[in-house]
C-alpha positions as CSV (number, residue, x, y, z in Angstrom):
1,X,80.2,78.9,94.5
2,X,80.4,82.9,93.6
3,X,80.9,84.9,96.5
4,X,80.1,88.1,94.7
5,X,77.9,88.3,91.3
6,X,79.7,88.6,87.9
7,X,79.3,92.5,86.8
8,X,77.3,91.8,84.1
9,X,74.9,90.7,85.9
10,X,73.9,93.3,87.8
11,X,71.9,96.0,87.6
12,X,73.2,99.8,88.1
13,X,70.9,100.1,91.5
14,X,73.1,96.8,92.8
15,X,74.9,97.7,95.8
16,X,78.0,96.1,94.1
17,X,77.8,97.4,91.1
18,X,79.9,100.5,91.7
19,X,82.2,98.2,93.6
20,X,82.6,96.2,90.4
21,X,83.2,98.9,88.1
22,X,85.9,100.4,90.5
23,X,87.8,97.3,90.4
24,X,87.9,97.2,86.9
25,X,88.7,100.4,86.2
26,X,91.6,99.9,89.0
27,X,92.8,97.0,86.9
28,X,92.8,98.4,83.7
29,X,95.0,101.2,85.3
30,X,97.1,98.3,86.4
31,X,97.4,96.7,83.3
32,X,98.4,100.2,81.6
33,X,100.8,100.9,83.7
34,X,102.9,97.8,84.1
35,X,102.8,96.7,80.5
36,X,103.2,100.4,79.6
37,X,100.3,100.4,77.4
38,X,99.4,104.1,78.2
39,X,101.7,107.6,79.2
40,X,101.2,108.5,83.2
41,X,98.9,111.0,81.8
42,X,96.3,109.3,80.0
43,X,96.5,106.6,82.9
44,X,95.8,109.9,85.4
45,X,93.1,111.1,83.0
46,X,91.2,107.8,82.4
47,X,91.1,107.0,85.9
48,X,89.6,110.7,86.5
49,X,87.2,109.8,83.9
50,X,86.0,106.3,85.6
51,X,85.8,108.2,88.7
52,X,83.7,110.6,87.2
53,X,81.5,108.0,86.0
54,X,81.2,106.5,89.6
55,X,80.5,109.7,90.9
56,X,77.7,110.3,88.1
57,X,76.5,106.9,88.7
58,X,76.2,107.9,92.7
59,X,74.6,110.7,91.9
60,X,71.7,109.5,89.7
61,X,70.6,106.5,92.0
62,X,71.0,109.2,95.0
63,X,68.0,111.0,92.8
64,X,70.0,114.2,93.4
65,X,69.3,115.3,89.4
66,X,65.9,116.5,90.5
67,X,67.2,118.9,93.4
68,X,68.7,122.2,93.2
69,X,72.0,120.8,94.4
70,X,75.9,121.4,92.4
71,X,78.6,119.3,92.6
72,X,82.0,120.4,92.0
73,X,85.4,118.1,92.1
74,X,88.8,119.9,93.0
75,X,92.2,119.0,93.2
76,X,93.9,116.0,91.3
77,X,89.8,115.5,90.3
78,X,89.2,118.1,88.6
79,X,92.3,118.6,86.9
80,X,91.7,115.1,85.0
81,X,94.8,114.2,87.3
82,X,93.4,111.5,89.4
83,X,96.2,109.0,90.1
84,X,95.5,105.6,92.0
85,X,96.6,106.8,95.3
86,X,94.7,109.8,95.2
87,X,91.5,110.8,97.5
88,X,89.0,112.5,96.1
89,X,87.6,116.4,96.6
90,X,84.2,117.1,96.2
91,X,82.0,120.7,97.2
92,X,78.9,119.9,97.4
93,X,76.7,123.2,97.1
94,X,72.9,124.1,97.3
95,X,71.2,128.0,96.2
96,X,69.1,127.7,98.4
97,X,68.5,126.0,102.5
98,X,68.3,122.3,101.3
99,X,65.4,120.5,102.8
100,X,64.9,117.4,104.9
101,X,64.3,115.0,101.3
102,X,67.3,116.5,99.8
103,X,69.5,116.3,102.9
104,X,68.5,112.5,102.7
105,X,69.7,112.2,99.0
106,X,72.9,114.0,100.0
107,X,73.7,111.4,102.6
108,X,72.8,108.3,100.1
109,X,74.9,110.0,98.0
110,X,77.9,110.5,100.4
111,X,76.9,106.7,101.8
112,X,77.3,105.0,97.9
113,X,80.2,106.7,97.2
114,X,82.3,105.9,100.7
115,X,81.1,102.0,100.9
116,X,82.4,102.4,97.4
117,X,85.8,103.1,98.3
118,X,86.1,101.1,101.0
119,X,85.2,98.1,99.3
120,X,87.6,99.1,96.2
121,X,90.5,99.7,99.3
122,X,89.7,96.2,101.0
């Protein structure tokens, strides 16, 4: 019996999905770097890409797109220097007081990405 659904079967909007794709992005870093597949660099910047794409992923289902809200990464992130022990720095910024419905998206936002990394750290 599956415990957990195979990726491919889920739908972006699946709770696990971002779980999923975290773990295999985690493992193809793996992979890279003990059968030295890739330089330390490329690892650092593909794994800053995935994480981009989790992040981007986070952000669409949050239905932040249709508020006036930026997002910017820092450090190792926004370099393109992620490494696998890295945390990651986002600024989250607004032009304007942000209202009650976009203070909500914020939070799912912040929510899917944290249960994200928690369940890629378990």
């Amino acid at each position: 019996k599956e415990i957990l659904p195979y990726p491919s079967a889920l739908s972006q909007s699946h709770p696990s999905f971002q779980y999923f794709q975290g773990l295999l992005y985690f493992l193809q870093a793996c992979f890279d770097t003990y059968f030295n597949k890739k330089s330390t660099r490329e690892i650092c910047f593909n794994w800053s890409l995935h994480a981009d794409k989790l992040i981007e992923s986070a952000y669409s289902m949050a239905g932040i797109a249709t508020s006036e809200i930026t997002i910017f990464a820092m450090g190792k992130l926004g370099a393109k220097e992620l490494n696998l022990s890295s945390d990651v720095d986002l600024i989250i910024t607004s032009n304007s007081l942000p209202d009650a419905e976009t203070l909500k998206k914020v939070n799912l936002f912040t929510k899917l990405l944290t249960e994200s990394a928690i369940k890629s750290a378990a």
